[in-house]
Structure formats: C-alpha cells, structure tokens
C-alpha positions, 0 to 999 in steps of 0.5 A: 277562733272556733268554727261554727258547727254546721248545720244538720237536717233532721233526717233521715233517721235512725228508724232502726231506733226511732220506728222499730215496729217496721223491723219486728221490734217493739218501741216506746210509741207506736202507732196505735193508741188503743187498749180494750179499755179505751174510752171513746169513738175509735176512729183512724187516721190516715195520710200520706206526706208530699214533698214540694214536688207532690212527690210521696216521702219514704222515710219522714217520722210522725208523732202525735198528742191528743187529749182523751175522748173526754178532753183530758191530757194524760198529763200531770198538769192536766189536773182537772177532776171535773174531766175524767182520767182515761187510764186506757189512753195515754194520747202519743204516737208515733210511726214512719212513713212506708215507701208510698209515703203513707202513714197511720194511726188507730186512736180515739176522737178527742174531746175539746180542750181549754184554750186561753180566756175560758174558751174551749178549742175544737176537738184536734190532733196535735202532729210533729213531722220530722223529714230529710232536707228540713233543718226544724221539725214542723208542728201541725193539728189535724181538726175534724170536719165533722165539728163544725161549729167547734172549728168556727170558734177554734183560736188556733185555727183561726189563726190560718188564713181563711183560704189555707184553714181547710189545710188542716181539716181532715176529710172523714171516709167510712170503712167498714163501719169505722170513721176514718180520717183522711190527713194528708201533709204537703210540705211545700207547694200550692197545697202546703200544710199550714204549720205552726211555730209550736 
C-alpha cells in the first residue's frame, strides 16, 4: 500500500523565481502597481511581518489584489459599465520580504466594491502571505482608517471579532506629501493578524 506523501510548508521559496527584482531581474509582478497613466490617490503601504516570537521574517512572500480607485477589478468578470475601467492599473503585486522583515508597495487607494445583498465593501487591500514553517498560505485585507463610516458597515471586517478588527487597520503616516500605510503582519502571538479562510 502506498505511503502518504509528506507534507511540505510553503516556503522558503525560490526567490530567484518568484521575487526577481532582488536579484537585477524583471518579474510578472512587482511591487509597484503604478504607470503615469494611473488613476486615483497614489499612496504606499508599507510593513513588516513578525513571527510568533515578534521576531522579523527575512524570507516571506507577499501578493496583493485590489480594485482601481474607482472600484473596478481589472478582471473579466468585473463587467461593470457604470464603473469605469483604468487600463493603467491592473490591481496584483507582489514582492519579498528584506532582512528586517520589511516589505512594500507603491499603488492607489481603491474605491468600495460590491459585497453580497447590494451593499458596498469599504475600500481594502486584499493580501496573500506565503512564509517558512506554514503548511497553507494565509489570506488577510488591509483596510484603511481614514474610511470610517465604510469600515463600520464593512461584512467582511466585521466578521473579526470586535477586539481583533484594528488588526486589519492600517495606520496612515505622511511622508513628504504622500499618504503612506503602515500594515504590519503578526503571525502569531497577542497581536496576531486576523486571517481569513480565503
């Protein structure tokens, strides 16, 4: 009788493949999301991921998806015509993690979105984390605490218990002008992330 496969964690990674900006090379998905052309409030955001120990992780993988700043997916089942198309912004990035654990991305505020029953989801960042030691990548949004009447109403965010909800709040810093957003991901611990299913 055959033996079960063994399990595998989903890291560490093939960077070389996965994040070629850190080595000179150009890759499918980078961490910034912005042409000339695009359309809306250019912001950063910005972090760092903690392990269980508080300890900054070198070598985790984070990808990103978001509308455009006027809600729309660049996405061929996002075929609203009342909502306009941004050929500018395709909405994915992607990018690794430096030695201190840091990671980035230059992009656009998005707009709100639809959500189940006709209502509008407050404007938020989807983000995919992939690191050494887990066996399943793990799914999180960053939301912004600028859009607080939006974040009250939010069905996703509110299914984080109330006391966990500021988990997935950015905190908004300006530097030299531009809006930047500070995200930072604990995987474990007293201040874990809240993380979905998917």
């Amino acid at each position: 009788m055959p033996k079960q496969t063994p399990s595998q964690t989903v890291g560490p990674f093939f960077a070389y493949g996965l994040t070629p900006e850190a080595y000179g090379r150009a890759g499918v998905a980078g961490n910034n999301l912005l042409t000339d052309s695009t359309q809306g409030e250019r912001i950063r955001i910005e972090g760092v991921v903690y392990d269980s120990n508080g300890a900054p992780v070198s070598d985790a993988m984070l990808e990103i998806w978001q509308a455009n700043a006027a809600g729309r997916y660049d996405h061929p089942e996002d075929n609203r015509d009342d909502v306009a198309a941004d050929p500018g912004f395709h909405g994915f990035g992607r990018t690794g993690t430096d030695a201190e654990g840091r990671f980035h991305f230059d992009t656009i505020k998005p707009g709100p979105v639809p959500g189940r029953g006709n209502s509008l989801q407050a404007p938020h960042i989807s983000l995919t984390l992939f690191s050494r030691g887990m066996p399943n990548h793990t799914f999180t949004r960053i939301y912004f605490p600028d859009e607080t009447d939006a974040n009250a109403t939010d069905p996703v965010l509110a299914l984080a218990p109330a006391d966990r909800r500021e988990t997935l709040v950015a905190t908004r810093l300006d530097r030299s002008g531009q809006p930047v957003y500070r995200f930072d991901i604990h995987l474990q611990g007293e201040q874990e992330t809240v993380f979905f299913d998917a």
